[in-house]
Structures are given as C-alpha cells and as structure tokens.
C-alpha positions as CSV (number, residue, x, y, z in Angstrom):
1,X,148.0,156.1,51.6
2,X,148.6,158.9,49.3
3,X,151.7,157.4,48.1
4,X,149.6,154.2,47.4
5,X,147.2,156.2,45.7
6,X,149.8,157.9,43.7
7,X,151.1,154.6,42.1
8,X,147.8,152.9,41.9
9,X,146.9,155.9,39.8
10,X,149.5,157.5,37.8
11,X,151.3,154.2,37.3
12,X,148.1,151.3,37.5
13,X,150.0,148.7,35.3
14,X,153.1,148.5,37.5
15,X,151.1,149.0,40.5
16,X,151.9,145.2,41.6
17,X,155.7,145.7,40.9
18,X,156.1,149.2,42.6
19,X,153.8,148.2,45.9
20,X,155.1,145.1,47.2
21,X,154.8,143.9,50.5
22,X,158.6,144.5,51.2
23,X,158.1,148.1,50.2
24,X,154.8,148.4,52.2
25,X,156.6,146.8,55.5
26,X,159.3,149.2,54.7
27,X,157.4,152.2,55.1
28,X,155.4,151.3,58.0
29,X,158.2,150.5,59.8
30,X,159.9,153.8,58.8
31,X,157.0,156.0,60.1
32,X,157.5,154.3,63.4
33,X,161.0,154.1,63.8
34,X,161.2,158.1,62.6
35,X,158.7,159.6,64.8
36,X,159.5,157.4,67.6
37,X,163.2,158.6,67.3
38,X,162.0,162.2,67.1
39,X,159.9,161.9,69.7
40,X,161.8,160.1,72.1
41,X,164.1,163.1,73.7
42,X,161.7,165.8,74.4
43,X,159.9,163.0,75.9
44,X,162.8,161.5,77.9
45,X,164.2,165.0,78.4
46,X,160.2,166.4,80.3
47,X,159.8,163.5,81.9
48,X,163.4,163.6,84.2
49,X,162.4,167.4,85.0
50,X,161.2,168.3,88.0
51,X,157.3,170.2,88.1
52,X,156.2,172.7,89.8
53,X,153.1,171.5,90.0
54,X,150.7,168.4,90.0
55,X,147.6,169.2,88.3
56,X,147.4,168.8,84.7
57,X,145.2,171.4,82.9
58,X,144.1,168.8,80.0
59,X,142.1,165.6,79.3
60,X,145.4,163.6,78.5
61,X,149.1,164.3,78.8
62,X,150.2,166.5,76.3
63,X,153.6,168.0,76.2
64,X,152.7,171.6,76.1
65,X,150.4,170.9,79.1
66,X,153.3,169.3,81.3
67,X,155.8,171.9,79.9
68,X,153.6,174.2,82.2
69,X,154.0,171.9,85.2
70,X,158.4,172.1,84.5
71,X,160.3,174.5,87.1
72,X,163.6,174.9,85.2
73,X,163.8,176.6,82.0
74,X,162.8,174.2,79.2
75,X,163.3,176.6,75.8
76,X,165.6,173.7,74.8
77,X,162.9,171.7,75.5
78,X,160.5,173.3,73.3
79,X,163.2,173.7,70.9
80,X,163.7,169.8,70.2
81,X,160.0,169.5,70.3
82,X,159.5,172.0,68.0
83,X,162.8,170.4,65.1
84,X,160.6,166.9,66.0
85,X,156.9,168.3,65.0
86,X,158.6,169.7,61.7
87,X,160.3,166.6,60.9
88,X,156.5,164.4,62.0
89,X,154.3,166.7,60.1
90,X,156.1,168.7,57.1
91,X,158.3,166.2,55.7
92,X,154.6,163.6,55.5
93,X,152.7,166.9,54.5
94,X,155.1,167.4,52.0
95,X,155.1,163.9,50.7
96,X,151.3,163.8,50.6
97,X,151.3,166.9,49.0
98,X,153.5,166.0,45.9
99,X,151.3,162.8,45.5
100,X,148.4,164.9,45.6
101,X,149.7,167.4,42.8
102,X,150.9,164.1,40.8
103,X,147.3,162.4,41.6
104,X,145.4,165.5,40.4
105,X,147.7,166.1,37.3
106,X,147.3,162.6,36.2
107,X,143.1,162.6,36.7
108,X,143.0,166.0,34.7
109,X,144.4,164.6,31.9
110,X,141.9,161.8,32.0
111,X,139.3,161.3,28.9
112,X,136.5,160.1,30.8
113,X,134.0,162.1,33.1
114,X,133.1,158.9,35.5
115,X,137.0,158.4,36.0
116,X,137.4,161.9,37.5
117,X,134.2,161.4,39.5
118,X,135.3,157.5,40.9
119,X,138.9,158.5,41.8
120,X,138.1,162.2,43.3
121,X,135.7,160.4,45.8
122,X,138.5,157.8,46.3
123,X,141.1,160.5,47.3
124,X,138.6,163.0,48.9
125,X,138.0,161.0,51.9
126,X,141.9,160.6,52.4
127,X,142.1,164.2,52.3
128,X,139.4,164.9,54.5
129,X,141.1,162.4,57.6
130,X,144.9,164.4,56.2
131,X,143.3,167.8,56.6
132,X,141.8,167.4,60.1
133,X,144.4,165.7,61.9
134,X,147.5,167.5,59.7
135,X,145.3,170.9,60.5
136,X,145.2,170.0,64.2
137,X,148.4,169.2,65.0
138,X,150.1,171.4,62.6
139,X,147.9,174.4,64.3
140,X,149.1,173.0,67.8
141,X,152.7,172.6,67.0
142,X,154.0,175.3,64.9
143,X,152.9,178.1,66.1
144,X,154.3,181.6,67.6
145,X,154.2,181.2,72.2
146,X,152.3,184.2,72.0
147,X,148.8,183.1,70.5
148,X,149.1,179.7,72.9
149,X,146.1,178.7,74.9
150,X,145.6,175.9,76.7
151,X,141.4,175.9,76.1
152,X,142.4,175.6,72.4
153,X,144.7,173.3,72.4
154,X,141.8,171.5,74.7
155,X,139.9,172.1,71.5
156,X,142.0,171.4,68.7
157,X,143.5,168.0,70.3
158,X,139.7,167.0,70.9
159,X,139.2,167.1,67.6
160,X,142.0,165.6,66.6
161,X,141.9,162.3,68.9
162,X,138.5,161.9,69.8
163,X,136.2,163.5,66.3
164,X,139.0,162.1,63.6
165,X,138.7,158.1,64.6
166,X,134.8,158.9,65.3
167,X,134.4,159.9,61.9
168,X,136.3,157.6,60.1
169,X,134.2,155.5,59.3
170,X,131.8,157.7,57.9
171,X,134.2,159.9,55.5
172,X,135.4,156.5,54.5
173,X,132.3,154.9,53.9
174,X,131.4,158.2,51.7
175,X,132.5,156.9,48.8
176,X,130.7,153.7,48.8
177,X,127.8,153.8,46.4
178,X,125.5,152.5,48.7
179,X,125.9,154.9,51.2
C-alpha cells in the first residue's frame, strides 16, 4: 500500500504506467513467496523436535511458545527465526518507511491546504494498521531473551491478531467524509 501510495502521489500522471497489474501480481506474489521461504525452516526445523512437554501456554501456536515445549537445545532455532523476523519486518518497514519520507516530502511541498488535509487522512489510516501490527510483532521478535514473557507476548499478539482486523474497518472508514 505505501508503495501504491508513493506513486499515486509523488508521480499521479504516470500512476497508470508505473502500477500495472503485472507489477501488482508481482509484488503480491513476492511477499508470499519471501516470507514463506523465510519462514519455512524454523518452522520445519520446531516441528521435527521433540517436546518436553504437551501444554501450550498461549491462545494459538506461536513459535516462541512451542520453543518452550523443545527438549534439545534450539539457539539455532531461534537464530534462523530471529535472521527470518528481520528479513519479514525491516526490509517492509524499511520500504514503507522510504515511501513515507517520499509521501510526506512531496505533500509538504504542496500549494494547497485541502491537499495536505485529503492525502494525510488517506495515509494516516495506513499508518495506523503499519504501526500496530509492525509495533507488535517487531516488539515480539526482536528483542533481548531476557525481558521475554510469555503474558506479554499473550498481550501483544492479541493485539496484533485479534484488535488489528477488528479495527480495520473503522481506521479505514476514518477517512470517509461521512463517517
């Protein structure tokens, strides 16, 4: 989205040009193809070790929940997961980011006080979903084994997978005049 954004606004005459559906497609399928291939040996690796245990101390099966259950020593484990959560959430931070900075440097040099006001509500409810869910899991996965608690993570991934697509509509629908 922020890349669509960032052409739509800093370059509206060749928006048509620059965001085809090949390019769209393109990206799509890239986000899936990357994080599944990022994801997919931590996942394979947890899954063929044995666990200690058999209760699961979480409303859904997160990683760093089973990684509690795992006998063996798993610190290459957490080390793959831990290359993969950089790779899912900097390098699309980053990307956002820059189209952010481009967005915000192009509407600054606009003329006209109603087109700051129309395409700062257009961006801020992207921003708003970016910041929660970037936030969360960015707060969940990069950080030191010391400050980790599972009643956080409870926390923080409730708010992520449950609050986020609850209030999507609503921080979308912000925007909308007649709301």
């Amino acid at each position: 989205m922020s890349v669509d954004r960032f052409v739509a606004l800093c370059f509206p005459l060749r928006y048509s040009s620059i965001m085809r559906l090949s390019l769209c497609i393109k990206m799509v399928v890239s986000c899936f193809v990357i994080s599944f291939l990022c994801i997919l040996y931590p996942t394979f690796t947890l899954s063929r070790a044995p666990f200690c245990g058999n209760v699961l101390d979480h409303f859904f099966c997160d990683g760093a929940a089973m990684m509690k259950l795992v006998c063996i020593d798993i610190s290459f484990i957490k080390l793959s997961n831990f290359i993969s959560s950089f790779i899912i959430l900097i390098v699309p931070l980053v990307i956002t980011s820059i189209s952010y900075i481009f967005i915000i440097s192009t509407v600054i040099k606009m003329r006209s006080a109603k087109g700051h006001q129309k395409t700062f509500s257009t961006c801020v409810s992207h921003l708003t979903m970016v910041s929660i869910v970037f936030g969360g899991a960015i707060f969940i996965e990069i950080r030191p084994n010391k400050s980790y608690s599972i009643e956080t993570d409870k926390l923080v991934n409730f708010v992520t997978t449950i609050l986020s697509p609850l209030l999507n509509p609503f921080i979308y629908t912000l925007r909308n005049q007649k709301v």
